[in-house]
N, CA, C and O atoms as a MOPAC input file, in Angstrom:
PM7 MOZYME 1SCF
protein

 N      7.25300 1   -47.24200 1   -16.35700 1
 C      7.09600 1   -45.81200 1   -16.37600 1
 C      6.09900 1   -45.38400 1   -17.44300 1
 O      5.57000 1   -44.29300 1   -17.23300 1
 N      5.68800 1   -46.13000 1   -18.71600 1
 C      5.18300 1   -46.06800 1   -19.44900 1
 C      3.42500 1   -45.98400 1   -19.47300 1
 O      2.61200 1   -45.41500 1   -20.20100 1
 N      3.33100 1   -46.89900 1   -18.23100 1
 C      2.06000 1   -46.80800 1   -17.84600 1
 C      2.09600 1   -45.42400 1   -16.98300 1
 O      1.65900 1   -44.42600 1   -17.55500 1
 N      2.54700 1   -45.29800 1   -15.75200 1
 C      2.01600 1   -43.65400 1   -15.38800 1
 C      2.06600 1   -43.33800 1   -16.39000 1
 O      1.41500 1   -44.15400 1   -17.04200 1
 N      2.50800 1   -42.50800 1   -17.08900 1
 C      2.45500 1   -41.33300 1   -18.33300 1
 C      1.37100 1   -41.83100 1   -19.11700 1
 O      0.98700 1   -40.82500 1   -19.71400 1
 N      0.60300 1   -42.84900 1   -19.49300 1
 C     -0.60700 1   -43.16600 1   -20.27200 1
 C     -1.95300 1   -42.52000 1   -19.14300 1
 O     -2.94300 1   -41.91800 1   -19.55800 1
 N     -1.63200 1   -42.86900 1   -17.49800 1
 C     -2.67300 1   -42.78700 1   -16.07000 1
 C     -2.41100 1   -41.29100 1   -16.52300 1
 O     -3.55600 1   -40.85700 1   -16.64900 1
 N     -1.65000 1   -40.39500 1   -16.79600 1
 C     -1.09800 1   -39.03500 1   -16.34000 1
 C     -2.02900 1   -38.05500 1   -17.57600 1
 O     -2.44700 1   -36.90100 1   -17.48000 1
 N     -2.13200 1   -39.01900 1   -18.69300 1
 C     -2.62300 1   -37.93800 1   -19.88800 1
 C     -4.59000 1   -38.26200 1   -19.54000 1
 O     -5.50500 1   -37.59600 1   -20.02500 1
 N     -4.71800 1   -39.34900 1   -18.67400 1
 C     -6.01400 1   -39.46400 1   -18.93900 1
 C     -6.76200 1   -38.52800 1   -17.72100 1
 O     -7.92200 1   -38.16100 1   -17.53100 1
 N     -5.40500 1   -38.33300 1   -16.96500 1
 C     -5.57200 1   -37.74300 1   -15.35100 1
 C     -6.02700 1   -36.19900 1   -15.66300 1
 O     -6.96800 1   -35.62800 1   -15.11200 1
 N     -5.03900 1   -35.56400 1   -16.80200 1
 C     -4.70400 1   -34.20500 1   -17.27500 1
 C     -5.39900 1   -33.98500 1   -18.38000 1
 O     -4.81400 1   -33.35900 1   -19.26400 1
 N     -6.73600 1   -34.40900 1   -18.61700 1
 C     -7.12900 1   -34.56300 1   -20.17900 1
 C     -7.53100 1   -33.25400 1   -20.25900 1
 O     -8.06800 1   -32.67800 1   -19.31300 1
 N     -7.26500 1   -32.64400 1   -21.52900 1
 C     -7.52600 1   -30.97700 1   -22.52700 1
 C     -8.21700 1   -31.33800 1   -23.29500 1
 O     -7.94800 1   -32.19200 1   -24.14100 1
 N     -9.64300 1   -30.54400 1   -23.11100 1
 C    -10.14900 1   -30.16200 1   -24.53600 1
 C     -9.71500 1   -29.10400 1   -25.10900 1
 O     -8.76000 1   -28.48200 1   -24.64400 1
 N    -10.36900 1   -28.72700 1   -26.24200 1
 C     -9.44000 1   -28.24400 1   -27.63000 1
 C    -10.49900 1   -27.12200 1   -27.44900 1
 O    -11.46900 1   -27.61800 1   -26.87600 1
 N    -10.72700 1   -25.58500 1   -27.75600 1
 C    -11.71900 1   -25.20600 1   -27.69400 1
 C    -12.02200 1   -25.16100 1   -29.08500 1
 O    -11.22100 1   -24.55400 1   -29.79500 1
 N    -13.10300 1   -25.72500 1   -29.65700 1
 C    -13.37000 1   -26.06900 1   -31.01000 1
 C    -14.31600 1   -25.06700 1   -31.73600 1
 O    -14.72500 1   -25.08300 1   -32.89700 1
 N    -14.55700 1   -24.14300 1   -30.66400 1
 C    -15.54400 1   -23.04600 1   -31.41600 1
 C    -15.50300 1   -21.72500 1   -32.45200 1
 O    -14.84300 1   -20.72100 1   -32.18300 1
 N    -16.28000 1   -21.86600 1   -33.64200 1
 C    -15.36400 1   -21.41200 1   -34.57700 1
 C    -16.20500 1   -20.10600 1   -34.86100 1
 O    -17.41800 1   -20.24800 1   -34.70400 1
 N    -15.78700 1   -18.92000 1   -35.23300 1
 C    -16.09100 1   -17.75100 1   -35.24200 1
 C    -16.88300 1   -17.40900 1   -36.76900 1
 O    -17.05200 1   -18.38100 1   -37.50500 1
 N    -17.30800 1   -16.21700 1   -37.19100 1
 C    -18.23400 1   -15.88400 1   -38.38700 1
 C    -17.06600 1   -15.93700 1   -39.16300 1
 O    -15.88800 1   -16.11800 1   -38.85200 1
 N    -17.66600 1   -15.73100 1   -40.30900 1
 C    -17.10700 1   -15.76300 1   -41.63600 1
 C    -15.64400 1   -15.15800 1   -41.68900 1
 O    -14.85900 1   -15.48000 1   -42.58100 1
 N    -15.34400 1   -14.32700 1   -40.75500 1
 C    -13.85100 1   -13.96200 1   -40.74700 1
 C    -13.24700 1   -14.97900 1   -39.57300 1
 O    -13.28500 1   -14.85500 1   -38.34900 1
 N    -12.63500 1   -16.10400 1   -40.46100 1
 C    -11.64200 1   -17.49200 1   -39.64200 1
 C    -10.21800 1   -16.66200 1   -39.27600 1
 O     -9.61100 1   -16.83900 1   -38.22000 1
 N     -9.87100 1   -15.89600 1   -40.14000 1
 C     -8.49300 1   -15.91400 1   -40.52600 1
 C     -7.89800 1   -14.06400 1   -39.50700 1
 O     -6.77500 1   -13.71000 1   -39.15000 1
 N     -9.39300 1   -13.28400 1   -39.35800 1
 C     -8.82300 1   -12.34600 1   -38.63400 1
 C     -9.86200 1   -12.56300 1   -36.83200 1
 O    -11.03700 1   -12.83900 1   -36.59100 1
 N     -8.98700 1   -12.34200 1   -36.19400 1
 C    -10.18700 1   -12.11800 1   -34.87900 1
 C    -10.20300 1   -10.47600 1   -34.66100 1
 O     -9.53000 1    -9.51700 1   -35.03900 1
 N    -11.43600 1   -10.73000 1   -33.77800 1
 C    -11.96900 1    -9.44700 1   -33.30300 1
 C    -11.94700 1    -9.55100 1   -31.76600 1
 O    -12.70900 1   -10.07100 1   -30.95000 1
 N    -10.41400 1    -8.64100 1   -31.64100 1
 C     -9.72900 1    -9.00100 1   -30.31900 1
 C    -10.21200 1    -7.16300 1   -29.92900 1
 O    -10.11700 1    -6.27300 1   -30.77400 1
 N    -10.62300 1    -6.97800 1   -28.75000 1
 C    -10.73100 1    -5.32900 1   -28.31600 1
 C     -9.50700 1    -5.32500 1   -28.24100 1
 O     -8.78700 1    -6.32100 1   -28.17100 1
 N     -9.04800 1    -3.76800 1   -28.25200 1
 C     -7.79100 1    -3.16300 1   -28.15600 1
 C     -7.04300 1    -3.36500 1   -26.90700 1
 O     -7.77600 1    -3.81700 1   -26.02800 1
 N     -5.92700 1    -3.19500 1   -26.56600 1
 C     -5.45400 1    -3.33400 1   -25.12300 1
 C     -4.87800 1    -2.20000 1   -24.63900 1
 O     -5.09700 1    -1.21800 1   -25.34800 1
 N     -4.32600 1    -2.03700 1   -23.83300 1
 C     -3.87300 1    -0.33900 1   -23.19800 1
 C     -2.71300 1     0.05700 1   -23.98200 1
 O     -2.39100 1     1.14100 1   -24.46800 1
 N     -2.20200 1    -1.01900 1   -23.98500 1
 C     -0.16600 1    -1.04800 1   -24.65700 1
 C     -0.39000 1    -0.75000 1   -25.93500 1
 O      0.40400 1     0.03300 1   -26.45600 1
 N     -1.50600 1    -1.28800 1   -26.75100 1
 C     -1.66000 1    -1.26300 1   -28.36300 1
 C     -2.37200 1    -0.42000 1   -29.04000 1
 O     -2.33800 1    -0.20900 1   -30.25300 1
 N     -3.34200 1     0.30100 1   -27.84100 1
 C     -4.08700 1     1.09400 1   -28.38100 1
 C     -4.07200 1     2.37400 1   -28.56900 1
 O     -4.66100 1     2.93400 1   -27.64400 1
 N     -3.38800 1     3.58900 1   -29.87700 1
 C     -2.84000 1     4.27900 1   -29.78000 1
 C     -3.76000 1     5.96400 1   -29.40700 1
 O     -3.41500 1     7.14000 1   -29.28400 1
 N     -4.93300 1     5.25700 1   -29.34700 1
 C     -5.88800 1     6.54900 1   -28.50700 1
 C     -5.74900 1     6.66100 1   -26.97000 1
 O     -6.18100 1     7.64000 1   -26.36200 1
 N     -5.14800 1     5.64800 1   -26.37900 1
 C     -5.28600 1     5.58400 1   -24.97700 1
 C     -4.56500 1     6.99800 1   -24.59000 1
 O     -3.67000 1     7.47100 1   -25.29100 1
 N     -5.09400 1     7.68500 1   -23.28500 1
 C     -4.64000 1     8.74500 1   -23.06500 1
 C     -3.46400 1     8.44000 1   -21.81100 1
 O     -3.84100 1     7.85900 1   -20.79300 1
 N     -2.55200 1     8.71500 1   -21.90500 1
 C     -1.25200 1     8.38800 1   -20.92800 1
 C     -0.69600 1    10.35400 1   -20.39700 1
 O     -0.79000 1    11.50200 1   -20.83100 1
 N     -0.22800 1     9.72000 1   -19.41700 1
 C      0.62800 1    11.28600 1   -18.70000 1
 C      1.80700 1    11.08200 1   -19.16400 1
 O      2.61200 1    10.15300 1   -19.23800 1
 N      1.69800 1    12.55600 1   -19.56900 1
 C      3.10600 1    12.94800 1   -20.24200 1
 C      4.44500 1    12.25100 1   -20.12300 1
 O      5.22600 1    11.90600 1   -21.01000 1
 N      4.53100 1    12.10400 1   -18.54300 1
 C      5.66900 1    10.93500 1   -17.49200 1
 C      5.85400 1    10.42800 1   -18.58600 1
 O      6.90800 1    10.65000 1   -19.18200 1
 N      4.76100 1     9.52600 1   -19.18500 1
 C      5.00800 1     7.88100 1   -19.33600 1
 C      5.70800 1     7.43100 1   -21.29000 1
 O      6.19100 1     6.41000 1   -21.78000 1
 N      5.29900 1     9.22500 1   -22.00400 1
 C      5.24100 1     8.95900 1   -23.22100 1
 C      6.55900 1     8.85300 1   -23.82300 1
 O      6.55100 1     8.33900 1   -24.94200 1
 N      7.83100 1     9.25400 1   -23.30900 1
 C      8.73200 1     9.48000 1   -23.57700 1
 C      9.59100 1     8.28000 1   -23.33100 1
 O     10.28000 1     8.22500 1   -22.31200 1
 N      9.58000 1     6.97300 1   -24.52900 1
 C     10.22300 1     5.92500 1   -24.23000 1
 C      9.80800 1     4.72400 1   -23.60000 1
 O     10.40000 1     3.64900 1   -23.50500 1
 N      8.45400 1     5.15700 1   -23.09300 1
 C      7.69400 1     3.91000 1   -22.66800 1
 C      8.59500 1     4.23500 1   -20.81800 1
 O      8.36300 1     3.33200 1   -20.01500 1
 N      9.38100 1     5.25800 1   -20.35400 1
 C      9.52800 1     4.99300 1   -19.54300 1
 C      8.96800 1     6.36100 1   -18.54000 1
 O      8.14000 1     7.08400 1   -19.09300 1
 N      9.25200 1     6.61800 1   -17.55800 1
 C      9.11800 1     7.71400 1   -16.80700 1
 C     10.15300 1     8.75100 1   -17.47200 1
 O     11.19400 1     8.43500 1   -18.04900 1
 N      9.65600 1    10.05400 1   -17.27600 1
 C     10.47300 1    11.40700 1   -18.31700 1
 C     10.67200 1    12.38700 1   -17.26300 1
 O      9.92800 1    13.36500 1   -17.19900 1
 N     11.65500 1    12.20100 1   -16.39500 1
 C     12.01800 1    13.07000 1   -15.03500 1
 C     13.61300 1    14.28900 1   -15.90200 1
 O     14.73800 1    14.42600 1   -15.42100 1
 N     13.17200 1    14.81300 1   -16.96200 1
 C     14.46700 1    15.66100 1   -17.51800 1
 C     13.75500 1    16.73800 1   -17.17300 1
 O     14.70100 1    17.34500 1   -16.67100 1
 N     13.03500 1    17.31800 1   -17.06400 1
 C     12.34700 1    18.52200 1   -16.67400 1
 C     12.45400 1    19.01400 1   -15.08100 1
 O     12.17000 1    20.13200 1   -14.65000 1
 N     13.01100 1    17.70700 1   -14.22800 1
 C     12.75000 1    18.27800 1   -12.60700 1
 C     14.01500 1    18.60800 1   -12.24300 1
 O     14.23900 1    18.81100 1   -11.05000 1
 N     14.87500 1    18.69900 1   -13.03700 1
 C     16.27200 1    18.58000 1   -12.50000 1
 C     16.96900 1    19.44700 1   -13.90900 1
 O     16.60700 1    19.34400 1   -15.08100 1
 N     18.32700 1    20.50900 1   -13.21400 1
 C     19.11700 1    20.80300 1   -14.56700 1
 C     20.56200 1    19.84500 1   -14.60900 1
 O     20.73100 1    18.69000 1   -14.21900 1
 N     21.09600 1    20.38100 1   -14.96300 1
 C     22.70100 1    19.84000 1   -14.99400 1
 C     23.28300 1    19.57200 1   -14.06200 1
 O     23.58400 1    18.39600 1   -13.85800 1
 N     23.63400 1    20.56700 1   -13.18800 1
 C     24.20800 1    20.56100 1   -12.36000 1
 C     23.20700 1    19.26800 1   -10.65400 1
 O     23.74700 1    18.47200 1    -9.88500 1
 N     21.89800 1    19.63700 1   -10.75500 1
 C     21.35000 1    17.60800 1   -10.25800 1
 C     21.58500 1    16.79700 1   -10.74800 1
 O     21.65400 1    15.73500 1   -10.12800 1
 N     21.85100 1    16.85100 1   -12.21500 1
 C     22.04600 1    15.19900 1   -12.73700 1
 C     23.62500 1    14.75500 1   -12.36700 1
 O     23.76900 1    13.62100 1   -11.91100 1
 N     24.71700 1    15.53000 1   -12.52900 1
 C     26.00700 1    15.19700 1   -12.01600 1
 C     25.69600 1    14.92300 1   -10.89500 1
 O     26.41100 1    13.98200 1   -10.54900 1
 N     24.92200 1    15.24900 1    -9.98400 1
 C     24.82700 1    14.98600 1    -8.45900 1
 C     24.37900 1    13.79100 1    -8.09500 1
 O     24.89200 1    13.24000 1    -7.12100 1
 N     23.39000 1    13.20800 1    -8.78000 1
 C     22.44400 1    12.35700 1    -8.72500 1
 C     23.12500 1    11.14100 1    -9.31100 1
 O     22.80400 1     9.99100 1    -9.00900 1
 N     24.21000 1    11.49600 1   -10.27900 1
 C     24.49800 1    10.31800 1   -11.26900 1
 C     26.06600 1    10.16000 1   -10.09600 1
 O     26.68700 1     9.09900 1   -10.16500 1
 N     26.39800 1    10.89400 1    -9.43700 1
 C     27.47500 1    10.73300 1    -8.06200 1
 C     26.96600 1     9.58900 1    -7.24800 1
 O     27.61500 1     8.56600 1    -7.03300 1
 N     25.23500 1     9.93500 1    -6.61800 1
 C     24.79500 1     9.72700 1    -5.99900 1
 C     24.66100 1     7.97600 1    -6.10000 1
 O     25.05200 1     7.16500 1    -5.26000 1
 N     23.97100 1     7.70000 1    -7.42300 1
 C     23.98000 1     6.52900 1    -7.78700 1
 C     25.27900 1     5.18400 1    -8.15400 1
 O     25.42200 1     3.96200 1    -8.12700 1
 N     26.02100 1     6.48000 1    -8.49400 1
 C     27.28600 1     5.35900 1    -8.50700 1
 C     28.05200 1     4.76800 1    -7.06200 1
 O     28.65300 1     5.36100 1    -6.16600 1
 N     27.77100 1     3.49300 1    -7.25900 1
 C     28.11500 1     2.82800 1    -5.92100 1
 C     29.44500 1     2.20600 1    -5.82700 1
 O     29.85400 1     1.35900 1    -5.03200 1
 N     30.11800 1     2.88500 1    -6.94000 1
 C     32.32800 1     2.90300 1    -6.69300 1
 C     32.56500 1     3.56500 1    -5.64900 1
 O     33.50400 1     3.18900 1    -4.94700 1
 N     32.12700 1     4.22000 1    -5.42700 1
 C     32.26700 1     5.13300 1    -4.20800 1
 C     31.85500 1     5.24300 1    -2.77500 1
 O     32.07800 1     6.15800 1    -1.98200 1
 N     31.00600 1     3.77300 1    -2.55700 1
 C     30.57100 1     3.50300 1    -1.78000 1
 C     29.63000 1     3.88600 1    -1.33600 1
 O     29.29100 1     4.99500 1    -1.74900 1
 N     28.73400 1     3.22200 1    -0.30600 1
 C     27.33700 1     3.71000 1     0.22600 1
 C     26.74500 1     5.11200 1     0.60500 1
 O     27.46500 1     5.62500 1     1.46200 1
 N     25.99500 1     5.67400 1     0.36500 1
 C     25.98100 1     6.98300 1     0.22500 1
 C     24.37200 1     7.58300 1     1.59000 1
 O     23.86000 1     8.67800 1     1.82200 1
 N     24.16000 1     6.36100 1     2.06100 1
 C     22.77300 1     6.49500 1     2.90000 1
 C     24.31300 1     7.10900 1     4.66900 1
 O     25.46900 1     6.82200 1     4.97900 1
 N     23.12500 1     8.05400 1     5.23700 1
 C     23.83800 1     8.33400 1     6.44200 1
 C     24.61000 1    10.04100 1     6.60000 1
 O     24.53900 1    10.98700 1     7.38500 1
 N     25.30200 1     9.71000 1     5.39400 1
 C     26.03800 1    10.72400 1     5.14500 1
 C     26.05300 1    11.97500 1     4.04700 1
 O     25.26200 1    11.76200 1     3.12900 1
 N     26.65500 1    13.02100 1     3.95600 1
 C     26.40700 1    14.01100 1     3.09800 1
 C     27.32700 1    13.59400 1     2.15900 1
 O     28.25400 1    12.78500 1     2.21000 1
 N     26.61800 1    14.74300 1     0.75900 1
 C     27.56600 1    14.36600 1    -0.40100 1
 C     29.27700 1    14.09600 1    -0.43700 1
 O     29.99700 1    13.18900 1    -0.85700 1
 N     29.55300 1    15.75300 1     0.42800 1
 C     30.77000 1    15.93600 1     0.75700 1
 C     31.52900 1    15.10600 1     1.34500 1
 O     32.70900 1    15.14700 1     0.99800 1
 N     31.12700 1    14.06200 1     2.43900 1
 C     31.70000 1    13.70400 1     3.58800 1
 C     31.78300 1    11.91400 1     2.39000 1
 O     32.71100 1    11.10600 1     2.43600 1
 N     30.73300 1    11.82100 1     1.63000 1
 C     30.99800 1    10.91000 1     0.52100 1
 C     32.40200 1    10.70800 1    -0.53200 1
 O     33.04700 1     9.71200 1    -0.85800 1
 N     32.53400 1    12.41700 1    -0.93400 1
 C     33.03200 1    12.47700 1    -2.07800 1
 C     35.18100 1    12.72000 1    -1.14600 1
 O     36.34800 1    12.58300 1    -1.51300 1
 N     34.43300 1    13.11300 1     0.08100 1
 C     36.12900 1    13.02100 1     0.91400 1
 C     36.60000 1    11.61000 1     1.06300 1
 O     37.76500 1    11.23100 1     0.94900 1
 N     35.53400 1    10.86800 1     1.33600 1
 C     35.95500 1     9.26700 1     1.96900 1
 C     36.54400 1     8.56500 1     0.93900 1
 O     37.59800 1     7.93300 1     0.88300 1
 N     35.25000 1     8.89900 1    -0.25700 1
 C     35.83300 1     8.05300 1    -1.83000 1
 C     37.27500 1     8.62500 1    -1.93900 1
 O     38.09000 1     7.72400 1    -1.74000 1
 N     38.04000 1    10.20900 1    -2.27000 1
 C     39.02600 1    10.60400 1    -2.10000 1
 C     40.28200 1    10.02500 1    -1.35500 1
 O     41.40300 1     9.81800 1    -1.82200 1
 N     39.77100 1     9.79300 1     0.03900 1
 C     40.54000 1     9.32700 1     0.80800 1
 C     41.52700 1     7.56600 1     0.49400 1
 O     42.63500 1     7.04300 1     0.61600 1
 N     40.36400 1     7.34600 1     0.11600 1
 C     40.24200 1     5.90600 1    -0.52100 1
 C     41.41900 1     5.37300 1    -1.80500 1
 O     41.98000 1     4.29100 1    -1.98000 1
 N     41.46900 1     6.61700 1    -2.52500 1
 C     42.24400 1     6.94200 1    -3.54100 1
 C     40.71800 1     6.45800 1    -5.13600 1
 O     41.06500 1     6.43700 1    -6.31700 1
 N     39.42100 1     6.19300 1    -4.75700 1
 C     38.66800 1     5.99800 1    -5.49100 1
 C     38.41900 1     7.03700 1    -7.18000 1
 O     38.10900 1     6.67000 1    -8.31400 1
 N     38.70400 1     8.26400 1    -6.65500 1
 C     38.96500 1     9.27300 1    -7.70500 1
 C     37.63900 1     9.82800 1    -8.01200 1
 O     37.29100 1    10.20600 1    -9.13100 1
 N     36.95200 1     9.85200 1    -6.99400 1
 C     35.54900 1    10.36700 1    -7.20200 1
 C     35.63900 1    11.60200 1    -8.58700 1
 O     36.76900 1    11.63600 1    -9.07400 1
 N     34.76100 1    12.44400 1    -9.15800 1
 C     34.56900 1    13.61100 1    -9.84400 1
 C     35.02000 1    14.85900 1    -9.33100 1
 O     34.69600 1    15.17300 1    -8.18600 1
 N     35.79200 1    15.68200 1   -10.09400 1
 C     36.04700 1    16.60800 1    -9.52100 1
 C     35.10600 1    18.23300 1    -9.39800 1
 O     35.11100 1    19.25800 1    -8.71600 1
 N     34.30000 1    17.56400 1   -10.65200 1
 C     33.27100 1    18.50400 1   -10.47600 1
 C     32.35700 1    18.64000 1    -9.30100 1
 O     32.25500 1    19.65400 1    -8.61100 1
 N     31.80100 1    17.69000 1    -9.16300 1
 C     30.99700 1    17.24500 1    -7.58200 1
 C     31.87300 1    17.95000 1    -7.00200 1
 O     31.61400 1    19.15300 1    -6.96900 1
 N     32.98600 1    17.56300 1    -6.45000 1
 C     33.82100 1    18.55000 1    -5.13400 1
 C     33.43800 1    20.01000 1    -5.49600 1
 O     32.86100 1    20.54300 1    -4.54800 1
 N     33.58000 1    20.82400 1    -6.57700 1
 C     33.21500 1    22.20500 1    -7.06800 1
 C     32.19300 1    22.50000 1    -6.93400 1
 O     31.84400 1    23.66200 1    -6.72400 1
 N     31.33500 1    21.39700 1    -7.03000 1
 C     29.86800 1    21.83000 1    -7.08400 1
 C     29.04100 1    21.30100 1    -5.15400 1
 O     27.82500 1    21.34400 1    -4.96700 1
 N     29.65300 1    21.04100 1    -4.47900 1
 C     29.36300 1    20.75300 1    -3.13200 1
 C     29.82600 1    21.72400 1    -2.37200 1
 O     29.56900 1    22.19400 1    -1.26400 1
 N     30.82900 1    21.97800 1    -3.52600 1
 C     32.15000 1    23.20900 1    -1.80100 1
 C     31.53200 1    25.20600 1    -2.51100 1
 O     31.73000 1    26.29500 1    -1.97100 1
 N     30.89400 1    24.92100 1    -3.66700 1
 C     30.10900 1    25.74100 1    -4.22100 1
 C     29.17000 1    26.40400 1    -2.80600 1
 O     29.37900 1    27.43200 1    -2.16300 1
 N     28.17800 1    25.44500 1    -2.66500 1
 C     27.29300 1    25.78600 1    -1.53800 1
 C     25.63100 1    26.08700 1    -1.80900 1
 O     24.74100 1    26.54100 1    -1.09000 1
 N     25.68500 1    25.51900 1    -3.44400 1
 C     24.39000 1    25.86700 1    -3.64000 1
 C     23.57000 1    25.00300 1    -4.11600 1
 O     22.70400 1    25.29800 1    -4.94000 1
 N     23.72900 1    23.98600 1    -3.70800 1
 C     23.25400 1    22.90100 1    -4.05200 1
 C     22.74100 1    22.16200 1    -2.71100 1
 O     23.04800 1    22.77800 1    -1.69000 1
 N     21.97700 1    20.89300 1    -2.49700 1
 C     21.73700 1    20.22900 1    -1.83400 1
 C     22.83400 1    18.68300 1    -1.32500 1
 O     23.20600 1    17.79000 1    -2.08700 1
 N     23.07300 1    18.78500 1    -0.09900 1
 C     24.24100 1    18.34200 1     0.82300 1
 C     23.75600 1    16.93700 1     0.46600 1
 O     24.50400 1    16.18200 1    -0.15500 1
 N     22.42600 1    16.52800 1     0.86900 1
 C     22.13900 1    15.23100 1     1.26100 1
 C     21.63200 1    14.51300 1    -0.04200 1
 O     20.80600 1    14.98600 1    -0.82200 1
 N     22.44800 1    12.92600 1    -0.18600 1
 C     21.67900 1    12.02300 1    -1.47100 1
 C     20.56400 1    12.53900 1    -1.77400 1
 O     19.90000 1    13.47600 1    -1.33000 1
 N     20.41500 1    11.60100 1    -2.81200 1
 C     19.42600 1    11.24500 1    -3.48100 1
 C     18.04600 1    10.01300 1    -2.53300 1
 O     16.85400 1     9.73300 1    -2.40300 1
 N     19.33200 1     9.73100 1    -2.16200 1
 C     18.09400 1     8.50500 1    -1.43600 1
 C     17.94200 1     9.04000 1     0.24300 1
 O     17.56200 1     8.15200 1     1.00600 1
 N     18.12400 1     9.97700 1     0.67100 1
 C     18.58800 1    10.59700 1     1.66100 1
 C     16.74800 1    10.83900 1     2.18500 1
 O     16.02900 1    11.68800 1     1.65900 1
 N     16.28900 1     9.89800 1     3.28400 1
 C     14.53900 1     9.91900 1     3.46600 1
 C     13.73500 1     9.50500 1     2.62800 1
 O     12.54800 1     9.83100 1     2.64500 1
 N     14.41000 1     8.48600 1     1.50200 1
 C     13.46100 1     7.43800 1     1.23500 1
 C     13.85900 1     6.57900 1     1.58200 1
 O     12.89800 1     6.11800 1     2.19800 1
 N     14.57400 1     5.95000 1     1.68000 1
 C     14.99000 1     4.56200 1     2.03700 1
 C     15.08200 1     3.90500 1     3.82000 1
 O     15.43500 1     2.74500 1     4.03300 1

């Protein structure tokens, strides 16, 4: 076995890149990158956490809806309306939110998920 692995390094041979830069060894002169560079101009979206910043499209009363929507204790939520969701989970004895029920039987809100025509 000793011989492949001697055939294998001569098979796979690396040079070293040996080329050595001006008088500054010790710092390089790397251009900036998008992530590091703190002039880069970014949309608003993106500045808040490094992630997307969707608190502005929605008040309170969507995010309880949405955060219903996403929780999958309650089972699949594509097909059907919030309500007909938050009865089944009920039915179930799951213990869905009772706010959601207040805020569905309300009437002023939107019936259908979150994922309701994207998926």
């Amino acid at each position: 076995m000793a011989t492949r692995s001697a055939n294998m390094k001569g098979f796979f041979k690396q040079k070293k890149n040996t080329k050595s830069t001006s008088s500054n060894k010790g710092s390089s002169k790397r251009s900036p990158t998008a992530s590091t560079s703190p002039d880069v101009t970014q949309s608003p979206a993106l500045i808040s956490h490094g992630s997307i910043d969707l608190k502005g499209d929605h008040d309170h009363v969507e995010e309880v809806l949405r955060q219903f929507d996403m929780n999958m204790a309650y089972g699949p939520c594509l097909g059907m309306t919030r309500l007909s969701r938050w009865e089944r989970a009920q039915k179930l004895g799951l213990n869905p939110p009772n706010e959601v029920e207040i805020l569905l039987k309300g009437g002023r809100v939107t019936s259908e998920c979150l994922w309701d025509g994207r998926v």
